[in-house]
C-alpha positions, 0 to 999 in steps of 0.5 A: 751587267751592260745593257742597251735600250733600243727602240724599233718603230713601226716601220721598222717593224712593219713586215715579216723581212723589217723584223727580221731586219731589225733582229739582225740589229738587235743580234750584233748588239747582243754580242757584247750587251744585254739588250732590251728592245721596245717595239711598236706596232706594225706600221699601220696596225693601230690605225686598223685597230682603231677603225675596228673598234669604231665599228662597233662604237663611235664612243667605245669606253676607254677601257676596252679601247685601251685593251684593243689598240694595245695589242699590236705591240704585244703583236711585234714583241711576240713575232720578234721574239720567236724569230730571235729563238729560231736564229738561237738568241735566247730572248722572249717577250714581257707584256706590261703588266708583267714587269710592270711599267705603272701609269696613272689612271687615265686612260688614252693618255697615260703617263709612266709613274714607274717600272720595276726594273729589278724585273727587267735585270732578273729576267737578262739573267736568264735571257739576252734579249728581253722585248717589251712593248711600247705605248702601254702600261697597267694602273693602280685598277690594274687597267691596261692604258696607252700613252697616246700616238708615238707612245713607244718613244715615251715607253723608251725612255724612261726604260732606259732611265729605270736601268741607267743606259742610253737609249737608241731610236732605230727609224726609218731615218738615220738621224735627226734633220734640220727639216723632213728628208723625205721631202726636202733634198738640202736637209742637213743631218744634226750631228749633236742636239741639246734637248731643249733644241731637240724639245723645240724641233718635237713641238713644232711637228719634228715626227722623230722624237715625241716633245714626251720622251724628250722631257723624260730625257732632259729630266733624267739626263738620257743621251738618245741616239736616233739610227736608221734600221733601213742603212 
């Protein structure tokens, strides 16, 4: 079975016409693979869900802030699947815990212990495309917890560690840049970076890649890709 881990971040899931966009991507690499999609939330959605949350407590207990913040990427998953179902491409969503990815204990910021990836095989027999939430996980309490901000790369990756494929960012930029594109015109695209450069650039404040899902790359020697879903 030949399949591909593509990871869409929150602005490429950030409205009803970037999901649909993004589908079309999912749709052309499910013609010749079996794909698996992490999804973030729509942009600015966790912040909405953190500043609701502090309405009611400066302090909430971390257990139902993990439930709460959580939640817009089953959100996404959701929404993509259903649209993905009405243009005829067999896919549905999996929550965390049904797969499940296993993280430690804590709580906000969590790292993944383990995912069960016969599951995730089983399910693409009987579907092309499988969505999975990013930034969550399940403990050993079986306690939703999150990974911390950008957790969706580190949901990615080790994804496509457990199923042995590489693994493709789609962003709002279509690469990785000596320094923000956005805001420096003679930025220059990297064609090739090793991790520990790509580690380097992350802990300096890079926004692509999180310093996480690099480390989990290095470790279980994943090539990435970062591509744009906007060109």
């Amino acid at each position: 079975m030949k399949v591909k881990v593509l990871k869409f971040g929150g602005t490429s899931v950030g409205s009803p016409d970037a999901i649909k966009r993004s589908a079309s991507i999912i749709s052309d690499w499910s013609e010749k693979f079996k794909v698996v999609a992490v999804l973030s939330a729509m942009s600015g959605e966790t912040d909405r869900l953190i500043n609701l949350a502090k309405i009611f407590s400066k302090n909430p207990n971390s257990i139902d802030y993990d439930n709460v913040i959580s939640t817009g990427e089953n959100v996404s998953c959701s929404l993509m699947s259903i649209y993905l179902n009405s243009i005829k491409i067999k896919s549905r969503s999996l929550l965390s815990w049904q797969i499940p990815i296993k993280t430690s204990m804590e709580h906000m910021k969590s790292r993944i212990i383990s995912i069960d990836h016969e599951k995730i095989f089983k399910e693409l027999e009987e579907y092309n495309v499988l969505l999975i939430p990013g930034f969550q996980g399940i403990n050993a309490k079986n306690e939703i917890t999150t990974l911390g901000r950008g957790g969706s790369d580190t949901s990615a990756v080790p994804v496509a560690a457990a199923i042995d494929t590489e693994c493709i960012i789609y962003t709002d930029v279509d690469g990785v840049y000596t320094t923000d594109p956005k805001q420096h015109k003679k930025a220059k695209k990297i064609k090739k970076i090793f991790y520990d450069e790509m580690l380097e650039m992350a802990s300096l404040g890079s926004k692509v890649m999180q310093p996480t899902s690099v480390q989990d790359a290095k470790l279980n020697k994943i090539d990435i890709k970062v591509q744009s879903s906007f060109t």
